[in-house]
BAFI-3210 file (N, C-alpha, C; in Angstrom, 3 decimals, decimal comma, padded with zeros to 6 digits):
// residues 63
n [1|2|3|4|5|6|7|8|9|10|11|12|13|14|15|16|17|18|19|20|21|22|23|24|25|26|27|28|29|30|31|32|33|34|35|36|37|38|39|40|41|42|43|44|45|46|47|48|49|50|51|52|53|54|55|56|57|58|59|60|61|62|63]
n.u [000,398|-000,510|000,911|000,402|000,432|001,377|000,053|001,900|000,699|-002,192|-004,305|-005,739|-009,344|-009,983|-012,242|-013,932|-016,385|-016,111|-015,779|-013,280|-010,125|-010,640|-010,117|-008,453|-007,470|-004,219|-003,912|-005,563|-006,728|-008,270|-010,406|-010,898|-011,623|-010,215|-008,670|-005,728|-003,728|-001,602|-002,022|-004,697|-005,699|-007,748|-006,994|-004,085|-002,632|-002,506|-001,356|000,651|002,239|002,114|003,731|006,249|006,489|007,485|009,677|011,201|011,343|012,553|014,677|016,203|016,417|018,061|020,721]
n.v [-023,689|-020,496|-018,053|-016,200|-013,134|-010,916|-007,966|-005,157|-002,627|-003,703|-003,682|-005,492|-005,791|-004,169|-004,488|-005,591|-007,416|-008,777|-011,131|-013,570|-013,044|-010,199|-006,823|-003,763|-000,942|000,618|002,938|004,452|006,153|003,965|004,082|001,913|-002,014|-004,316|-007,773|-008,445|-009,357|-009,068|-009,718|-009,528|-006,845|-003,790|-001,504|-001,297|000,691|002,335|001,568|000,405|003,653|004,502|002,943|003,308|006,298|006,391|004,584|005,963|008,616|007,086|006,816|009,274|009,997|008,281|009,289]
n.w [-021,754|-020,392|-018,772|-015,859|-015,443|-012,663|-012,281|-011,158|-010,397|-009,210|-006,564|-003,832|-002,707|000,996|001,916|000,356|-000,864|-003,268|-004,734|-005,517|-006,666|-007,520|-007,725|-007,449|-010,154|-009,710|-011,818|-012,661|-010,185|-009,135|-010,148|-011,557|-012,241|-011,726|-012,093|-011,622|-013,468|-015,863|-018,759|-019,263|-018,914|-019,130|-019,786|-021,804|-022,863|-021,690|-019,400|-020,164|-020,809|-018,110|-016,652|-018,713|-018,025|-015,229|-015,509|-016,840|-014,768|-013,161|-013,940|-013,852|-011,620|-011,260|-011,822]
ca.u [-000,192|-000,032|001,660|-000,137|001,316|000,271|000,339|002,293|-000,916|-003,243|-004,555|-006,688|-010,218|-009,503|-013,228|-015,494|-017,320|-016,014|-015,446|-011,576|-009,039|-011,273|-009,634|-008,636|-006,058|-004,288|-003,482|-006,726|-006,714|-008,461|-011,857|-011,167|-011,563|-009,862|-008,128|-004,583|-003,217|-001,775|-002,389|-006,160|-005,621|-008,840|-006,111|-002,792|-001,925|-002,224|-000,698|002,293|002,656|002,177|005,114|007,472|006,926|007,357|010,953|011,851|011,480|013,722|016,274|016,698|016,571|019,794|022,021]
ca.v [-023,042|-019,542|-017,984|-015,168|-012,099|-009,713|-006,238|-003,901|-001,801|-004,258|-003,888|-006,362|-005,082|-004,627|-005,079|-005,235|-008,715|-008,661|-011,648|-013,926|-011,926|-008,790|-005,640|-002,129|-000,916|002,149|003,779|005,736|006,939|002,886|003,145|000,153|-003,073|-005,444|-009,331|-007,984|-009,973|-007,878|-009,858|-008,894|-005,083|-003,372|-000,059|-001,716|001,730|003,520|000,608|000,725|004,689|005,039|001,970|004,122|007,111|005,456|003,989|007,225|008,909|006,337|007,085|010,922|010,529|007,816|009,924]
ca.w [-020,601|-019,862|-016,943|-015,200|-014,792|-011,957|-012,295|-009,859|-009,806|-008,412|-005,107|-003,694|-001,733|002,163|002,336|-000,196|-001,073|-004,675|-005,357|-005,938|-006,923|-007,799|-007,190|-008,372|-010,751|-009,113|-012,988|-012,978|-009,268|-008,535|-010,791|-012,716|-011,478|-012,723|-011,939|-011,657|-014,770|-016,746|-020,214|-019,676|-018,408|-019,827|-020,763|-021,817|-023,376|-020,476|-018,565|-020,588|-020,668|-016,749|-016,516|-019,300|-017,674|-013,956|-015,451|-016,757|-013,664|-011,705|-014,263|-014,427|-010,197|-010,235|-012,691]
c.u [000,353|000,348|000,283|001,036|000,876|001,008|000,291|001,500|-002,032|-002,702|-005,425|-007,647|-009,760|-010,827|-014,562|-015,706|-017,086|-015,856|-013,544|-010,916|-009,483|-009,942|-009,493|-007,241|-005,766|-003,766|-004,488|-007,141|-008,129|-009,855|-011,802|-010,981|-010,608|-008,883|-006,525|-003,240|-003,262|-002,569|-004,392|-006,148|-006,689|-007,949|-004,642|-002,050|-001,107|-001,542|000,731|002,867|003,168|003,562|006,260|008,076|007,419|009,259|011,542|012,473|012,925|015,365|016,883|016,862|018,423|020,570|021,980]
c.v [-021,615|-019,071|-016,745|-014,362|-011,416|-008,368|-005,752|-003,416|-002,239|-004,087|-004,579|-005,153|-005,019|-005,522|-005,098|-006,946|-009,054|-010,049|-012,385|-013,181|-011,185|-007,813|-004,862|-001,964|000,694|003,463|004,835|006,162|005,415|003,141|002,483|-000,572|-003,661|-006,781|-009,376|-008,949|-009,028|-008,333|-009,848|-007,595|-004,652|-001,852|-000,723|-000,492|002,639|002,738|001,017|002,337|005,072|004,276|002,782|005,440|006,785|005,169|005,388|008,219|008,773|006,344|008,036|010,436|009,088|007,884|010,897]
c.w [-020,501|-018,808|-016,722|-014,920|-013,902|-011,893|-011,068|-009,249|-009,526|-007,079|-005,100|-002,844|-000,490|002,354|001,689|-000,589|-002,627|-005,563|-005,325|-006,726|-007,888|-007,032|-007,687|-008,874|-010,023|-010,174|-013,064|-011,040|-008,539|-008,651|-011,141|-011,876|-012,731|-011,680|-011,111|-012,789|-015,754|-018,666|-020,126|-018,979|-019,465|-020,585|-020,712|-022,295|-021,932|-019,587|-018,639|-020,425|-019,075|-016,636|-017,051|-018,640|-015,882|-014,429|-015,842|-015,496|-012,696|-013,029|-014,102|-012,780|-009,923|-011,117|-011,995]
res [x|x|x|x|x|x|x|x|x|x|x|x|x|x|x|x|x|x|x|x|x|x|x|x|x|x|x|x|x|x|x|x|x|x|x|x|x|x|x|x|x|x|x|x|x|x|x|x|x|x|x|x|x|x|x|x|x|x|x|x|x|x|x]
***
């Protein structure tokens, strides 16, 4: 069995009719839809880059 993962960058709809756990990814400014599982993310590149650069970040700010 697989687990589900959910991705950070899901938001659910407040109010749109979309459907069970429809919603938007917030990597592209929340055009993509998507599930919020990351092992089907329609951009895993860009998933992963926004995440690397995202951890980067929080390192240079607690040195």
């Amino acid at each position: 069995m697989v687990e589900e993962k959910i991705c950070i960058l899901f938001r659910k709809p407040e109010s749109l009719g979309m459907g069970k756990g429809i919603g938007y990814c917030d990597i592209d400014s929340s055009s993509a839809i998507c599930e919020g599982d990351v092992l089907f993310c329609e951009r895993p590149d860009a998933l992963k880059k926004y995440l690397r650069t995202k951890l980067e970040e929080m390192g240079r700010r607690e040195k």
